[in-house]
C-alpha angles and dihedrals in degrees: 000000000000129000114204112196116223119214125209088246081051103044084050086053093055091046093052091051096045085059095046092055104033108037117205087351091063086046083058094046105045090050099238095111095157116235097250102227096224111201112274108234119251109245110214115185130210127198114192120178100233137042134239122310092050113107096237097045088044082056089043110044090051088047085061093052088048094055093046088047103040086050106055093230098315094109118045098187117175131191133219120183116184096351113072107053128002101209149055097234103040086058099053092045088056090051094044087051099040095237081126124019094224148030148104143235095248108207095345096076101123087057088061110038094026077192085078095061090093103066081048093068109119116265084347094116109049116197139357096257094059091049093047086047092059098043101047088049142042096314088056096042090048087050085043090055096037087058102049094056094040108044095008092239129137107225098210101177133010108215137152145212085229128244115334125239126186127254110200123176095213107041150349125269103224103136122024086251078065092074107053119123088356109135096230114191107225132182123257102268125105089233099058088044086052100047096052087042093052092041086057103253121116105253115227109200106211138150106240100248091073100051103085097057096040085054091051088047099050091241077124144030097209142302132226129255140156113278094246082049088049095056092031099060091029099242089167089081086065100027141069096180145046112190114192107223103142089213104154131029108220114211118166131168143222123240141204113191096255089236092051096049081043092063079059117113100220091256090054083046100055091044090063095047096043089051094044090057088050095048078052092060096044096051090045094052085052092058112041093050094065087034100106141054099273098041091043088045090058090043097048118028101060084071100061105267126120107232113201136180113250124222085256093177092050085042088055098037088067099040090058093050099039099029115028104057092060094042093037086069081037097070099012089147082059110027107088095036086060103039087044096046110119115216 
């Protein structure tokens, strides 16, 4: 028998054959099968102040999963809600930066994006569906645009935390007079000082990690926040009474760093912002249905706090003659399209 000697010239030229016949068979059989290099997903991370349950971390952290899901595996982004990152501003300033790809300011918008501060002024925006209306239209795009070229951020939802309503540890707000010498935490924005000081309370500027314990300690009577805010954040433990005044509307808005939404393909793209406009709805749903006296009496009350109805006409009565007129030259540009704007 004869032993032929294979070279290794001669072992690549029979590989080479053996490709060239067989196909991929001859790939498997020669042993040379390539690593694919499958697409790495782009992780896109998402810091939210606050955790599940509440109602913007419940939208947002489905909206996480969607995107996972609706992408097959292009788009990894991940949700954290109350661990990343502890402030408002510390948030905005990582997705400004593109340390994370997403986040929001939360209530203190209008710190943020001073451009806000109109929609803030007390009794100025109506109803949800007028707000809805504006964001979801031409108010919202031009903002959306504004935004991009100044401080080089994607808004990729409007949403809000609803109508604001004081909780006090002393005694209920029914009536303005209510609100005289009372220590009312406030966020830090000019608009919300102003409102509690022109209402007739003493306005406590104060980031919100440090309200809990402020209200333990007595530096505060109480603040004001949304009723699904309210359960959510369990302001019952701090808190006797939840007064429904309805004083200041509380959009906010979700954000991608612009370079970042730029690296997107267009279908990427539309996924984000379909998704973001789901997460809205949801968030929205979650607001309205515990915004009013028998839902927020259910909600509340259980837990140990007194809900009652405010003089919401007296309260904006006031507003309109010791607020508006400074913010009314404020925003001239804005003022009459909002306060003419028909839900």
């Amino acid at each position: 028998m004869t032993i032929m000697k294979i070279s290794s010239r001669n072992l690549s030229a029979v590989r080479r054959r053996a490709l060239v016949k067989g196909g991929m068979a001859g790939i498997i059989a020669s042993g040379l099968a390539p690593t694919f290099a499958r697409a790495q997903a782009k992780k896109l991370v998402m810091a939210h102040l606050n955790a599940i349950p509440e109602s913007a971390a419940v939208a947002f952290d489905w909206q996480a999963a969607e995107v996972r899901k609706r992408s097959n595996g292009e788009l990894d982004m991940q949700f954290f809600g109350g661990t990343l990152l502890n402030k408002e501003l510390e948030i905005m300033n990582a997705v400004k930066s593109g340390n994370i790809a997403i986040g929001n300011p939360g209530g203190a918008a209008a710190t943020v994006f001073p451009e806000m501060g109109v929609f803030l002024v007390p009794y100025l925006v109506q109803s949800y569906d007028q707000a809805y209306k504006m964001f979801n239209g031409k108010i919202g795009d031009a903002l959306d645009q504004q935004f991009q070229e100044k401080y080089k951020l994607k808004t990729l939802c409007f949403f809000d935390y609803g109508f604001r309503h004081f909780w006090t540890s002393k005694k209920a707000i029914v009536e303005p007079r209510d609100l005289r010498g009372a220590k009312i935490r406030v966020q830090q924005a000019k608009v919300y000082g102003d409102t509690i000081n022109g209402l007739g309370g003493n306005a406590v500027p104060m980031a919100w990690g440090e309200v809990i314990s402020a209200a333990k300690q007595g530096v505060i009577d109480g603040g004001d926040l949304p009723i699904v805010n309210q359960v959510a954040l369990k302001i019952y433990e701090v808190s006797k009474y939840c007064s429904m005044t309805y004083h200041n509307y509380g959009p906010t808005l979700n954000t991608m760093n612009l370079a970042v939404w730029e690296s997107l393909n267009d279908p990427q793209k539309k996924l984000m912002l379909d998704t973001s406009r789901e997460a809205q709805e949801k968030i929205r749903q979650a607001t309205e249905s515990v915004d009013n006296l028998a839902a927020a009496k259910a909600a509340l009350e259980p837990k140990g706090m007194t809900v009652v109805q405010g003089n919401v006409d007296a309260f904006r009565k006031v507003a309109q003659e010791k607020i508006w007129p400074a913010y009314k030259t404020q925003y001239a540009a804005m003022w009459d399209e909002i306060a003419t704007f028909k839900a």
